[in-house]
VOGU-3710 file (C-alpha; in Angstrom, 3 decimals, decimal comma):
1> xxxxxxxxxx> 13,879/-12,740/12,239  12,269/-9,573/13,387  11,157/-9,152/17,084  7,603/-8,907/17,345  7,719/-7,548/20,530  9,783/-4,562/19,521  9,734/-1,262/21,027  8,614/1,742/18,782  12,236/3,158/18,484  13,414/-0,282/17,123
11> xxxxxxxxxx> 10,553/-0,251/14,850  11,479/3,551/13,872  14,946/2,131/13,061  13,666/-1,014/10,536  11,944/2,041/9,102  15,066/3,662/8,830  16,636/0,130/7,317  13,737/-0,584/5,414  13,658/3,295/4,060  17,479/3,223/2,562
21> xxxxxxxxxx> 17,520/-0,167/0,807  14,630/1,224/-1,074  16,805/4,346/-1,112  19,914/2,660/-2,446  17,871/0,058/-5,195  19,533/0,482/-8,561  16,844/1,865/-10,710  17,432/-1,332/-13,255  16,039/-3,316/-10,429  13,398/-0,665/-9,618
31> xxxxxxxxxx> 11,881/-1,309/-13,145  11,918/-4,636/-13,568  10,344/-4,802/-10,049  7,531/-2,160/-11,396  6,995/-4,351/-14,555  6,391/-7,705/-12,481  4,117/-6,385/-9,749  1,944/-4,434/-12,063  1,528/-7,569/-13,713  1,023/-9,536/-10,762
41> xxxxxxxxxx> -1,634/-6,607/-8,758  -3,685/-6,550/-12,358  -4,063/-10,395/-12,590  -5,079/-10,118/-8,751  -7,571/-7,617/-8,900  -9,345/-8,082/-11,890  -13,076/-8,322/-11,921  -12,735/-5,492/-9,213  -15,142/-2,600/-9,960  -14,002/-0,062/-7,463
51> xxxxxxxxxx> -10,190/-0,282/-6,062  -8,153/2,283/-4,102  -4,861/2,186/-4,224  -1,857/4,633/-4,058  0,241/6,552/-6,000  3,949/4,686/-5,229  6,804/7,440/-4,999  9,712/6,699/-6,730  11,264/4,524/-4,221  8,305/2,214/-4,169
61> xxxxxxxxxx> 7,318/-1,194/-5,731  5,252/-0,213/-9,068  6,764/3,044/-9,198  6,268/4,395/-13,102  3,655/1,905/-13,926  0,878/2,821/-11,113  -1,276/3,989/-10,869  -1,315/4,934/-14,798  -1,610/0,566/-15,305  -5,119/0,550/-12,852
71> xxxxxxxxxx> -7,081/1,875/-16,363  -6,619/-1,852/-17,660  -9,035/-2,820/-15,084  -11,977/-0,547/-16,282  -12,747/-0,144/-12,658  -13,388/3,253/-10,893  -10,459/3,993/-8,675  -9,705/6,063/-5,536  -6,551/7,450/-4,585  -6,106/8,997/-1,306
81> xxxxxxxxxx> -5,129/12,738/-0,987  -3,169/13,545/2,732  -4,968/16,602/4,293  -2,730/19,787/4,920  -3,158/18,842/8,851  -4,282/16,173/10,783  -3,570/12,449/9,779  -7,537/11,473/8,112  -6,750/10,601/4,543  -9,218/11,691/1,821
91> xxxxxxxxxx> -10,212/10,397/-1,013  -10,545/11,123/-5,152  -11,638/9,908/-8,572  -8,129/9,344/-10,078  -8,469/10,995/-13,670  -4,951/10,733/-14,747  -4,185/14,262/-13,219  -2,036/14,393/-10,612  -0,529/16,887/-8,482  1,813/17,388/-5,875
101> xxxxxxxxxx> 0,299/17,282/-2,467  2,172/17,504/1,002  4,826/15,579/1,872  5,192/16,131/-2,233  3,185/12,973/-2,961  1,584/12,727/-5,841  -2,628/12,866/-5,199  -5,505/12,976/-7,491  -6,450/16,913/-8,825  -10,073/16,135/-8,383
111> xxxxxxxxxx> -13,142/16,848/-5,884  -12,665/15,272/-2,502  -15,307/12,824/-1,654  -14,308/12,143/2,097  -12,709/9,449/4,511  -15,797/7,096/4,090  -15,954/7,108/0,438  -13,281/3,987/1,091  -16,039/1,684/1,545  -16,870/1,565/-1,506
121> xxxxxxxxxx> -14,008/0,063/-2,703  -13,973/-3,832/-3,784  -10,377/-3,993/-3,031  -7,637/-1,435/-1,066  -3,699/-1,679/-2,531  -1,941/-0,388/0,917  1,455/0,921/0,941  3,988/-0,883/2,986  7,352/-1,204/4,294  7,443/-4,448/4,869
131> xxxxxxxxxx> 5,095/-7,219/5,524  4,958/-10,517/7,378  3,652/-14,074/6,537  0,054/-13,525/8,500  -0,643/-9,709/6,956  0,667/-7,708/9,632  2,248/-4,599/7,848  4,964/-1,892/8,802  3,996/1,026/7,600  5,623/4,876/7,439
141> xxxxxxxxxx> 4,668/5,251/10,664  2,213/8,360/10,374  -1,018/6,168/11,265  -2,519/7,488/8,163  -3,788/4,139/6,684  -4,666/2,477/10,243  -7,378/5,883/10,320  -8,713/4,771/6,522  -9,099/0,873/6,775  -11,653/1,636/9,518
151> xxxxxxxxxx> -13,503/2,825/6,558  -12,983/-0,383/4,613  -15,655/-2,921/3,731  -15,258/-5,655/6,094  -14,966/-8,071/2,755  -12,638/-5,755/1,313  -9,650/-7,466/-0,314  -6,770/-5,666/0,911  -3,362/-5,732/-0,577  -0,030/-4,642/-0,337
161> xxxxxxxxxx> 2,841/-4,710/-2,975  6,691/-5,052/-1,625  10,049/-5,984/-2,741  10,692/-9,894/-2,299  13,307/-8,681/0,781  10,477/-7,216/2,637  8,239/-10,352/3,376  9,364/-11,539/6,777  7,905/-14,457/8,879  7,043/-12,001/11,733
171> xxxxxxxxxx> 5,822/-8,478/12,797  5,104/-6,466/15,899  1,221/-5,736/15,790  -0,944/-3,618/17,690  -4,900/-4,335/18,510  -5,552/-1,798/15,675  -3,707/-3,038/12,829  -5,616/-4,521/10,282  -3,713/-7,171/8,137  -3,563/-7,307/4,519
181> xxxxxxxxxx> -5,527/-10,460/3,012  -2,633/-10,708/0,252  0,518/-9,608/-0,631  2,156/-8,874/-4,327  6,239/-9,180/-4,927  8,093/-8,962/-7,934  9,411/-12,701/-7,731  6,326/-14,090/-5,824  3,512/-12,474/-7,709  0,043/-12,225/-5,870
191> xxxxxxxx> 0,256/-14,625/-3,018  -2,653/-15,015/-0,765  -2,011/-14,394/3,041  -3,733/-16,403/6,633  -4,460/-14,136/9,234  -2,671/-14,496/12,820  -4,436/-16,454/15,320  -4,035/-16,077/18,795
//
């Protein structure tokens, strides 16, 4: 069980944890994994006519199959593009066209439309490190989503996708984090989560 009352270097260090398994996954098991959530978000968010989501890096759940598999959906989708300073993500039409933005993440080529143009979107796919049983995700620690999902719709569905190992009962949260309503892993497939009380 995780601590929730953790201090931020212990939560810099279940990054680092968190960061090497992903490091360290055989790539067999990265695939499969990609195959099943993709499956899984698609299922989830169908219906949706604006989503954004995220372009995973290698490392990440869905990896080689998003955000290519998102055209199934017919919706219009955002992807975010991180700004050469400051931590305010922006946002873009994904086209298919990608190129390599800082940190050497992979962003939409297109126009920027802005920080707000997230509240358009029906539903948000957030990245995450790990998540726990009432929505409460660890993130990179950069802040960068915390800034957009003050943008998001208040209805918003917002998801994240992980590996089955990185569901755990509990989190550290802060007044600012914003759970996710749901949660996609390979073995679990979409599975609705219940916001903490108290």
């Amino acid at each position: 069980m995780i601590d929730p009352g953790m201090s931020a270097a212990a939560k810099d260090e279940l990054r680092r944890r968190l960061l090497l398994r992903r490091r360290t996954r055989p790539a067999t098991e990265r695939a499969a994994a990609a195959e099943a959530v993709t499956a899984a978000l698609l299922a989830g968010l169908r219906g949706v006519g604006t989503l954004a989501a995220f372009v995973p890096d290698a490392e990440e759940p869905g990896s080689g199959r998003l955000p290519d598999g998102y055209a199934e959906l017919g919706a219009q989708v955002l992807l975010p593009v991180i700004p050469e300073r400051g931590r305010v993500l922006d946002w873009a039409l994904s086209t298919g066209e990608l190129e390599t933005g800082r940190f050497g993440l992979s962003q939409p080529s297109g126009p920027r439309l802005g920080p707000t143009a997230l509240a358009a979107a029906e539903a948000v796919v957030v990245p995450a490190l790990a998540v726990d049983r009432s929505g409460i995700r660890l993130g990179r620690g950069g802040g960068y989503y915390d800034r957009a999902l003050l943008h998001a719709r208040p209805d918003a569905v917002l998801v994240t996708v992980v590996f089955d190992d990185e569901r755990v009962d509990e989190l550290p949260s802060e007044p600012h984090d914003r759970p996710v309503t749901a949660v996609v892993t390979p073995s679990g497939g979409w599975q609705e989560l219940a916001a903490r009380t108290g």
